[in-house]
C-alpha positions in Angstrom: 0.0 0.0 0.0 1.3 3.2 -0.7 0.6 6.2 2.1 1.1 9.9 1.9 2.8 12.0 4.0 0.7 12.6 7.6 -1.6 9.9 7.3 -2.4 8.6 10.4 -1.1 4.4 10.6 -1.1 1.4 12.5 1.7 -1.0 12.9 0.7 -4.3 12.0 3.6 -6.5 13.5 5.7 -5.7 16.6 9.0 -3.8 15.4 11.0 -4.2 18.5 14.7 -2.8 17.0 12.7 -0.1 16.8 10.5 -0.3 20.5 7.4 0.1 18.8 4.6 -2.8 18.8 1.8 -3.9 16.8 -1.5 -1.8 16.8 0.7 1.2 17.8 -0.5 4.0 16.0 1.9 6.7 14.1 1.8 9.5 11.3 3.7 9.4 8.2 6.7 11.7 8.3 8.5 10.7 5.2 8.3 8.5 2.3 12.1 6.2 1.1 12.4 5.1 -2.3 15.4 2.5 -3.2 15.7 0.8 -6.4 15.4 -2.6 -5.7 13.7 -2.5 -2.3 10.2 -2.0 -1.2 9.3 1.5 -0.4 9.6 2.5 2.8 8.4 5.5 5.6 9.4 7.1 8.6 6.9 6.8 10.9 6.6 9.0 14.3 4.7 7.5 17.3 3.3 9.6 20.1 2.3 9.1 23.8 -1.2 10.0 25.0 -0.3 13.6 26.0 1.1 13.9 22.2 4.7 13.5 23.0 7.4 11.6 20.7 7.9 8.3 21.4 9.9 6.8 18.4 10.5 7.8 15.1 10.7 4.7 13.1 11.9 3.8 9.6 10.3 0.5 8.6 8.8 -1.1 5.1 5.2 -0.2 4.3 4.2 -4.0 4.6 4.3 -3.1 8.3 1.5 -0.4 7.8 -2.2 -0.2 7.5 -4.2 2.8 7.7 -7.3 2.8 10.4 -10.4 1.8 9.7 -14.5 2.3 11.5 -13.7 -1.1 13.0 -10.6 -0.4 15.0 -10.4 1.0 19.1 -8.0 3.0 20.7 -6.4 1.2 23.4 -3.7 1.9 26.1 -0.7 0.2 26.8 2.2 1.6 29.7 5.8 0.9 29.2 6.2 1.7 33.0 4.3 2.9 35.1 5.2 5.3 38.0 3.6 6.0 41.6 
C-alpha cells in the first residue's frame, strides 16, 4: 500500500529494534524510495499527552491505515507511583 505524507497508521507486527509494537499507532513523516527494495516510511509514534515516542523507519508492509472497525487502546511501558 502506498501512504502519503501525515496519514495517520497502525503498525501491523511488533517492530521491537525499533520499540514500537503492533496496533501502535503513528503518522507518516517521510516517504524512502530505493531501487530494488520495497518502499519504505518514517513513521513518528506519540504518547497519549502527544509526546514523541519513536521515530521509526520500517517497510510499508508493516502499515495499515485505520479503519470504522478499530479502538484506541492503552498500553504503559512503566508505570510510575
Amino acid at each position: 500500500m502506498d501512504f502519503t505524507l501525515y496519514t495517520e497508521v497502525i503498525l501491523v507486527r511488533d517492530v521491537p529494534e525499533e520499540g514500537v509494537r503492533m496496533g501502535d499507532v503513528g503518522v507518516v513523516v517521510e516517504r524512502h524510495e530505493v531501487a530494488g527494495l520495497e518502499t519504505g516510511y518514517s513513521v513518528e509514534f506519540f504518547d497519549m499527552l502527544g509526546d514523541t515516542v519513536a521515530v521509526a523507519t520500517v517497510p510499508g508492509s508493516v502499515l495499515r491505515v485505520p479503519t470504522h472497525t478499530d479502538r484506541p487502546a492503552v498500553r504503559s511501558e512503566s508505570v510510575t507511583v
